[in-house]
C-alpha positions as CSV (number, residue, x, y, z in Angstrom):
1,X,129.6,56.5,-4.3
2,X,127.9,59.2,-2.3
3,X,126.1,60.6,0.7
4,X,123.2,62.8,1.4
5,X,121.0,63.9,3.7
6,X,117.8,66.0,3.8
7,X,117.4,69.7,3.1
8,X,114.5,72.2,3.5
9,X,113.2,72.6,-0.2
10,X,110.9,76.1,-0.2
11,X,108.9,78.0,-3.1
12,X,111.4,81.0,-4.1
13,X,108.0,82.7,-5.4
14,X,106.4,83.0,-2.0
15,X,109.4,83.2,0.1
16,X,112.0,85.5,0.2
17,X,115.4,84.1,1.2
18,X,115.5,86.3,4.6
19,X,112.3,84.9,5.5
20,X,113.5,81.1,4.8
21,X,112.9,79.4,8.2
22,X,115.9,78.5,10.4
23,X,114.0,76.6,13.3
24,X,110.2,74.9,14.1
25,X,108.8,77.8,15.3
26,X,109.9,79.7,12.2
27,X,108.8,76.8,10.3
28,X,105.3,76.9,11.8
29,X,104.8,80.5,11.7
30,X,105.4,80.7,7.8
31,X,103.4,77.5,7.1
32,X,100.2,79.0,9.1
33,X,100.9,82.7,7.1
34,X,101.4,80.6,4.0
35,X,98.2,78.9,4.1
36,X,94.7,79.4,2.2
37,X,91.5,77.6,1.0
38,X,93.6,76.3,-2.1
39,X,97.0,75.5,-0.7
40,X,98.7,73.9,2.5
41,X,102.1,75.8,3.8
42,X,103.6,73.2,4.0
43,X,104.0,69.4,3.3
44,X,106.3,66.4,4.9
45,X,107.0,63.1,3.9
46,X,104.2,60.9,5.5
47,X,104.7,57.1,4.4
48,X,107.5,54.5,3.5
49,X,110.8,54.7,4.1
50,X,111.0,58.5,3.6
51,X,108.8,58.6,6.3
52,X,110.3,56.9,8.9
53,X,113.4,59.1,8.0
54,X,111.8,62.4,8.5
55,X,110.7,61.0,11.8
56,X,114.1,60.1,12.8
57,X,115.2,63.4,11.4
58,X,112.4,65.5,13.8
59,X,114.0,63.3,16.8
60,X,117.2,64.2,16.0
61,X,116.6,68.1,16.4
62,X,114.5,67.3,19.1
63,X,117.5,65.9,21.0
64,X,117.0,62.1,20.9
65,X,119.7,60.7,22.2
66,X,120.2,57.3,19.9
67,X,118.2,56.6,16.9
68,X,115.2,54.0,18.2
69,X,117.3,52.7,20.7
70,X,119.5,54.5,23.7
71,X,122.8,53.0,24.7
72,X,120.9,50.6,27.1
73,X,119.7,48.9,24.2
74,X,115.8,49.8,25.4
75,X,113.8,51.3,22.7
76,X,113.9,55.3,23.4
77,X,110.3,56.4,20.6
78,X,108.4,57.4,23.4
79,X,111.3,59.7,25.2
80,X,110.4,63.2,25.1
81,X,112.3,64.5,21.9
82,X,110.2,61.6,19.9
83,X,107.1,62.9,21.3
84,X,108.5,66.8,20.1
85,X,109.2,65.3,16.9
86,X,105.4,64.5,15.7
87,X,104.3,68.0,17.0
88,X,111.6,73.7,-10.2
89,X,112.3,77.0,-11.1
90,X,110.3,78.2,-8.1
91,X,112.2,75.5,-5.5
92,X,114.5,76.8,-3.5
93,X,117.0,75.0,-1.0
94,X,118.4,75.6,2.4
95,X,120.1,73.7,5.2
96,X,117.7,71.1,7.1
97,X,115.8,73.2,10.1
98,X,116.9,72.7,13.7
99,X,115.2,71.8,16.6
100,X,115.9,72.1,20.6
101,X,118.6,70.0,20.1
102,X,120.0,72.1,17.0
103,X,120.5,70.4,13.2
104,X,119.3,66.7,12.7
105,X,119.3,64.7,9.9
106,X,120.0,60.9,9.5
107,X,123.0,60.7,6.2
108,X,121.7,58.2,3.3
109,X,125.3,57.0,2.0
110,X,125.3,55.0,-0.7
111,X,128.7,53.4,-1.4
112,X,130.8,51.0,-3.5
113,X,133.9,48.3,-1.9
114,X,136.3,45.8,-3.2
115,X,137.6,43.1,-0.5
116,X,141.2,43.4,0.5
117,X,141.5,39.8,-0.6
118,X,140.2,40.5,-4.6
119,X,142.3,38.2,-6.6
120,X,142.9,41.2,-9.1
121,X,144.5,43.7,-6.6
122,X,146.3,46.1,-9.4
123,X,142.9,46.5,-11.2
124,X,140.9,47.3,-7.7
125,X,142.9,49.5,-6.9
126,X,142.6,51.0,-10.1
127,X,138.9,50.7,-10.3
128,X,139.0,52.8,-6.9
129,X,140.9,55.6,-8.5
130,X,138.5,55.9,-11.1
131,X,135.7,56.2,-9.1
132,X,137.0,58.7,-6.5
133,X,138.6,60.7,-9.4
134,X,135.2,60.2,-11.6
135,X,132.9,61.2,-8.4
136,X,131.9,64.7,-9.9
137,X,130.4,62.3,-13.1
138,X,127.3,62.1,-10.3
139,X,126.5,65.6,-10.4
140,X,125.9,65.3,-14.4
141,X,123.2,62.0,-13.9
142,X,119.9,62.3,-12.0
143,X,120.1,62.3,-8.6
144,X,122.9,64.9,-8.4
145,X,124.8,63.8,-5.2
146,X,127.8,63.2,-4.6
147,X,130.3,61.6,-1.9
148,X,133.5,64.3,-1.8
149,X,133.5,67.8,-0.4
150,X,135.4,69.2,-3.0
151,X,132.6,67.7,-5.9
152,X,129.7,69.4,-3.7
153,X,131.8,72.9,-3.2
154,X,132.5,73.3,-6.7
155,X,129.0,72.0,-8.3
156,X,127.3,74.6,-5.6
157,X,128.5,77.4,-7.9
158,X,127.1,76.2,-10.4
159,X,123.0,77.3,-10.9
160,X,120.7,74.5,-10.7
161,X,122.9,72.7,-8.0
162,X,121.9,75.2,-4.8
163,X,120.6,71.7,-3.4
164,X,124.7,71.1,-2.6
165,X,125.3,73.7,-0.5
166,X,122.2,73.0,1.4
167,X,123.4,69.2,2.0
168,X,126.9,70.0,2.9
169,X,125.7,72.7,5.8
170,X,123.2,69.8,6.9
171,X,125.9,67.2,6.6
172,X,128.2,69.8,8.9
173,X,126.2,70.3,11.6
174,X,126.1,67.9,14.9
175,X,124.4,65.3,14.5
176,X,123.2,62.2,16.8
177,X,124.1,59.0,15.5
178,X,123.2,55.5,16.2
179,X,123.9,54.4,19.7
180,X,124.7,50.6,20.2
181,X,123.2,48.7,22.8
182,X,126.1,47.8,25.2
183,X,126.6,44.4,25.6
184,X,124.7,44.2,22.1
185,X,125.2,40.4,20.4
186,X,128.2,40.8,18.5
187,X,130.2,37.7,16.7
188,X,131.7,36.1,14.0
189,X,131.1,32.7,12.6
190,X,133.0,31.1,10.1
191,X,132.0,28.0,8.7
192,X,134.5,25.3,6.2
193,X,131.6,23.3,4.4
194,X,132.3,19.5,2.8
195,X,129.4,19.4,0.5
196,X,129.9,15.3,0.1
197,X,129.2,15.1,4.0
198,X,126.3,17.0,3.7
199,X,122.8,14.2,2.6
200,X,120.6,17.3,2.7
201,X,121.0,20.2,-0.4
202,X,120.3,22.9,2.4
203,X,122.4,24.1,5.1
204,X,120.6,27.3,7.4
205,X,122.2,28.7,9.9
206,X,119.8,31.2,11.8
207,X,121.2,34.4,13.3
208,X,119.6,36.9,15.7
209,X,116.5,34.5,16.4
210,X,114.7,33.3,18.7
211,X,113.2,29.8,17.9
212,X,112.0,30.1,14.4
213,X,112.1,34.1,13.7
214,X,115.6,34.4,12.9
215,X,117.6,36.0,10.3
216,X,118.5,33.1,8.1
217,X,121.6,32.5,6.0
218,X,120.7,29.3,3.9
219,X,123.3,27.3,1.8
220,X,122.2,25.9,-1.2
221,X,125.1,23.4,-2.2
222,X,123.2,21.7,-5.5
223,X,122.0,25.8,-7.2
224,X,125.3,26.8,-5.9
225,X,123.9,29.8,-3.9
226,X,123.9,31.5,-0.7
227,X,121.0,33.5,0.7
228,X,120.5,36.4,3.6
229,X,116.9,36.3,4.3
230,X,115.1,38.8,6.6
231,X,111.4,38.0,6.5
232,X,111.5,35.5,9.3
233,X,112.8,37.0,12.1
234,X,113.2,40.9,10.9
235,X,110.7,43.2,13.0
236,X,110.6,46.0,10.2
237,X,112.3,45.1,7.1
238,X,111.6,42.2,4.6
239,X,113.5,40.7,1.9
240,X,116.0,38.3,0.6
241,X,119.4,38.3,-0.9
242,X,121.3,36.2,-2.9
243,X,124.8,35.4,-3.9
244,X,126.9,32.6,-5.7
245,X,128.9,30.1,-4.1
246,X,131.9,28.4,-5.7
247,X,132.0,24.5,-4.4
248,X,135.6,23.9,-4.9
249,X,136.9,20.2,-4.5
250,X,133.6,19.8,-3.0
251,X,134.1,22.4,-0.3
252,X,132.9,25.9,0.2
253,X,133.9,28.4,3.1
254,X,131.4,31.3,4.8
255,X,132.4,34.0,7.1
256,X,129.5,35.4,9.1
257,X,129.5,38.9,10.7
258,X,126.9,39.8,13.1
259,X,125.6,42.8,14.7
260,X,122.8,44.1,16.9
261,X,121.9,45.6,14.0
262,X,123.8,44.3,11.0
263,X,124.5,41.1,9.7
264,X,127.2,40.3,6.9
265,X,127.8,37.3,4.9
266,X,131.3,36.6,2.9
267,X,131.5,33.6,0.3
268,X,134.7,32.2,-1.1
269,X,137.4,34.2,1.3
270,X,135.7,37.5,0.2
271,X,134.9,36.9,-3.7
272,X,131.3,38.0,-2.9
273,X,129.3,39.8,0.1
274,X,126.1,40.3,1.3
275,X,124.9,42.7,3.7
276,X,122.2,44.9,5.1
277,X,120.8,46.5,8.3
278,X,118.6,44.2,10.5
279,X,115.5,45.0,13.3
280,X,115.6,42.0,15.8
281,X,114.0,42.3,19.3
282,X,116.0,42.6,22.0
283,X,115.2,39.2,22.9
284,X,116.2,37.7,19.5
285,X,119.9,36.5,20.4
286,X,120.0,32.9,19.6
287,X,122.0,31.3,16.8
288,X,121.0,27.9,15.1
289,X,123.0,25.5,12.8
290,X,120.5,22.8,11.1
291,X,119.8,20.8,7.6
292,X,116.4,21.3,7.1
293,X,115.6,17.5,5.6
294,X,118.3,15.1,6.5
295,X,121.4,15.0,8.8
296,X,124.7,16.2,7.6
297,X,128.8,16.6,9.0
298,X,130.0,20.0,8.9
299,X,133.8,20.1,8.1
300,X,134.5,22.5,11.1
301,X,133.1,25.9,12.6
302,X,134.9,28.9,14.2
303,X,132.7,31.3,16.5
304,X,134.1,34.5,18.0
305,X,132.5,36.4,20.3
306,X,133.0,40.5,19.6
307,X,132.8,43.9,21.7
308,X,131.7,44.8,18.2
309,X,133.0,45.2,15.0
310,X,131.8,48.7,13.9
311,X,133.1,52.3,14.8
């Protein structure tokens, strides 16, 4: 369990700490000085996911307003502020740089949850203690991050963790976070499954789609698994995930969540849960029921239609 979020990481060896940059033209200014036939001034994260985050981060200080998309649910990349955004022992760390707009950085939280409806509440609750008591055990392993205040305050006093105090100024300052769309596609769908009415071993049901490039949560009732798959109607992401599905007197139950930009799947009242972040066009907003061999009965479906279901 923890969060994070960029920092500036600079060479103690060439530069001093009053000269550490505190804004692009700063930045610029030192890289150019820094500069000579046999070294750069500076280096960014150019490809993959870190990428696309440093991009984000630049439109944040730039004063994008919504990450990708505004409130209108258009896609905002070629607004001003995204155009702004594409102008060891001797490491040293200080808070992420600030544009127009002042501080920006997107948070990468990683976390840990336990459903309300666990049939072991006593040792889930106790699990949960552990963990937020045990947070500072994350400053000991690798990455060195952590998810409490308290954990990053103390380990910055520490040498070798400077990186903390860096994160937790970052992690202060303003930042812009995602904007929904309004009137984004927002509902729940819960399905009650009677495996011995279903001929066909599949059940799909397609989320955020349009025609065939939907996100697709497929039932397999003889493997006894459910899947979340993203590489048939996802505009950036790809992948597929997988859970286990109890068939209980030959019935099982799903609860689907969906967002304009999340979609989560329960199994068994809760007993497992897969989520992640989605990328749909805007014009992706059908859903689709179907068994993709043979006809089947299914027991009984519940759709809700929400304002939204995230904060």
């Amino acid at each position: 369990m923890w969060v994070n979020a960029k920092v500036l990481i600079y060479r103690k060896d060439l530069i001093p700490e009053e000269k550490v940059p505190a804004n692009w033209e700063e930045y610029q200014a030192l890289a150019e000085e820094l500069t000579t036939d046999d070294m750069y001034g500076t280096t960014v994260f150019g490809s993959g996911s870190d990428g696309v985050c440093s991009f984000l981060d630049f439109s944040c200080q730039a004063g994008a307003e919504g990450l990708a998309f505004d409130k209108d649910g258009k896609v905002n990349i070629t607004d001003q502020a995204y155009v702004d955004a594409l102008g060891a022992d001797k490491v040293g760390c200080a808070p992420m740089i600030a544009g127009s707009a002042g501080i920006g950085a997107t948070t990468g939280p990683w976390y840990e949850c336990v459903m309300k409806n666990s049939s072991n509440q006593e040792m889930a609750m106790k699990y949960v203690e552990y963990m937020y008591d045990h947070n500072a055990d994350y400053m000991d392993l690798t990455l060195k991050i952590a998810g409490r205040t308290s954990v990053y305050e103390e380990a910055g006093n520490e040498a070798g963790n400077e990186h903390t105090t860096a994160v937790l100024e970052t992690l202060g300052a303003a930042q812009k976070r995602y904007l929904y769309p309004e009137g984004a596609k927002s509902f729940r769908l819960e399905f009650w499954i009677d495996a011995e009415k279903l001929a066909s071993r599949y059940l799909e049901i397609g989320v955020l789609g349009k025609g065939e490039e939907a996100t697709v949560v497929s039932v397999d009732l003889l493997g006894k698994m459910v899947s979340l798959d993203k590489s048939r109607g996802d505009a950036y992401g790809r992948g597929r995930m997988n859970c286990p599905v109890e068939i209980q007197n030959g019935r099982c139950k799903l609860l689907i969540l969906v967002d304009h930009s999340t979609a989560e799947v329960y199994v068994d009242e809760g007993r497992y849960c897969i989520t992640s972040n989605v990328y749909p066009r805007m014009e992706q907003t059908e859903c689709w029921i179907r068994t993709p061999y043979k006809k089947g009965v299914i027991e009984k479906i519940r759709i809700s239609c929400l304002e939204k279901f995230w904060e």
